[in-house]
C-alpha positions in Angstrom: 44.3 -10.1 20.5 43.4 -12.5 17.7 39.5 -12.0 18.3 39.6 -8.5 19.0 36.4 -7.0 17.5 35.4 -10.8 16.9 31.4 -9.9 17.9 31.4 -6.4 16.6 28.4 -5.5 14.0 26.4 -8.5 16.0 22.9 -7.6 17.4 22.2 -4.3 18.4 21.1 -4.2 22.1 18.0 -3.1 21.5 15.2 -5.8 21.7 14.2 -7.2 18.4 10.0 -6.0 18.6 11.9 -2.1 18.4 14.5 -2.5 15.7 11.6 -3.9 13.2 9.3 -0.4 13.5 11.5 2.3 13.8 11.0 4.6 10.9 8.4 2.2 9.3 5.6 3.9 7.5 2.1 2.0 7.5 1.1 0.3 4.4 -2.3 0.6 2.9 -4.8 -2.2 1.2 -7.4 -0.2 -1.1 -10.0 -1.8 -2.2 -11.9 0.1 -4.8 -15.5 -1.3 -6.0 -17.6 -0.1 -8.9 -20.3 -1.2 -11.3 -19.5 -2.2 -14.6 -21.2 0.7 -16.2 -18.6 2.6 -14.2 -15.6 0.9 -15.4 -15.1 3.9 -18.0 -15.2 7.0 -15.2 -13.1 5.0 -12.6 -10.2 5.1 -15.7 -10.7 8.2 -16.8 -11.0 10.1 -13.0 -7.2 9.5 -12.9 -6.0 11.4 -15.9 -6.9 14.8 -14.1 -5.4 13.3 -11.0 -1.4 13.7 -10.5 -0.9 10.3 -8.5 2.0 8.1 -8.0 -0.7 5.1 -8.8 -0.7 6.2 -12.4 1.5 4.6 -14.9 1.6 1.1 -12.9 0.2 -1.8 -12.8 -2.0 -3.0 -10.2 -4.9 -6.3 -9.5 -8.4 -5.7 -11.2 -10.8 -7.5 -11.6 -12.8 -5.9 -14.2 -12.4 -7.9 -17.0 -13.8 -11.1 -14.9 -16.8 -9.3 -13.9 -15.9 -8.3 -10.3 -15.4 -5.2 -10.9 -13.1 -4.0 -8.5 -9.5 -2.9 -8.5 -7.0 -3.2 -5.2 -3.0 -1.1 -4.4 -1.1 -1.4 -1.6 0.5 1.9 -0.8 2.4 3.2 2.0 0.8 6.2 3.9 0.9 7.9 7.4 -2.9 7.2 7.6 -6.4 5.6 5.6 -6.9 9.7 4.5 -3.6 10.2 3.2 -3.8 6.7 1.4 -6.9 7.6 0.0 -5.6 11.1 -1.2 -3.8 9.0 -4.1 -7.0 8.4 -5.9 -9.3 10.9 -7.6 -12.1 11.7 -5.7 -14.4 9.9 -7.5 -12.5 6.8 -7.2 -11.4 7.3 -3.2 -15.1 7.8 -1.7 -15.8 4.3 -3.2 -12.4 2.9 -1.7 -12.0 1.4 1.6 -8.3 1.6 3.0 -7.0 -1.1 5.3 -3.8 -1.0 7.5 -2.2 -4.3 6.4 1.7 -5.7 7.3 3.5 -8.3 5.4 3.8 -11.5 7.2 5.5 -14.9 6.3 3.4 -17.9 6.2 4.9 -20.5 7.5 
């Protein structure tokens, strides 16, 4: 009776592949690219643009000349990921399905 309940809250018996993706929503790489000339309008398309992007920091690369600025976002799909930018700024943005993975 000692070990009653010993194994309890172990594994679940459903395979490992399953338990990772139920319920998981897709994450999104955007890559956004402009010229520098543009570097003003791609800032200024998102203050008429209610998005949870705003406010937060994300990589850029503007100020070293590349130009281009990247968010990972979580999104049912590329359209609905690209529905966080501005207009403007989304029909020069690719969106990429992308998973985290550990290097080993």
């Amino acid at each position: 009776m000692r070990n009653q309940g010993a194994r309890s809250g172990c594994c679940p018996d459903v395979g490992a592949a399953w338990w990772g993706k139920a319920g998981r929503i897709p994450s999104f790489l955007l890559q956004h690219q402009h010229e520098a000339v543009e570097c003003g309008v791609v800032f200024a398309a998102f203050k008429g643009h209610e998005s949870p992007l705003r406010h937060r920091a994300t990589l850029a690369s503007c100020s070293s000349g590349g130009h281009a600025i990247w968010w990972t976002v979580e999104a049912s799909s590329a359209a609905e990921a690209l529905a966080f930018l501005p207009f403007y700024v989304a029909e020069r943005t690719t969106a990429t399905s992308v998973t985290q993975v550990d290097i080993p």
